[in-house]
C-alpha positions, 0 to 999 in steps of 0.5 A: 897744098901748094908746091915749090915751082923754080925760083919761088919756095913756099915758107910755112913753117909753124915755129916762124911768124912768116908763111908765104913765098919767096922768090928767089933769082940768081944770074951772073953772080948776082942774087936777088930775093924777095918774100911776098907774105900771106898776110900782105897779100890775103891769102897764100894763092893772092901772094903766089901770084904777086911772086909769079908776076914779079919773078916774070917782071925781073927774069925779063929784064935780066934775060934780056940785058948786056952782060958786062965782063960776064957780070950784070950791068949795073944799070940791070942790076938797079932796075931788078930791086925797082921791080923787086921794090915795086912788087 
């Protein structure tokens, strides 16, 4: 069985038509989410994976970016849903 781990939460519910993760980062008061499907990916391991990289992709960038007035920059908030578009 997989578990959880910190920003991605396993969705396997029989009453719904999506089993997979979703990925799920919040900072500054801006949230971003993202669900990597099973059956997009192969198998519940191969959308794991995807998830993980992204979420290392997007916590990089938002780690590392300037805080403008306590709140992510627009141009970091941009980059974030390319990464999350692109994954």
């Amino acid at each position: 069985m997989l578990k959880s781990r910190k920003n991605l939460t396993r969705f396997t519910y029989e009453t719904t038509a999506f089993e997979g993760w979703r990925l799920c980062v919040s900072r500054a008061g801006t949230t971003f989410t993202k669900y990597f499907s099973d059956k997009n990916y192969g198998s519940a391991s191969e959308s794991l994976r995807a998830a993980e990289q992204a979420r290392t992709k997007l916590l990089k960038v938002i780690d590392n970016s300037r805080r403008i007035n306590g709140k992510l920059s627009n141009a970091t908030v941009e980059k974030s849903h390319q990464i999350l578009k692109a994954s």
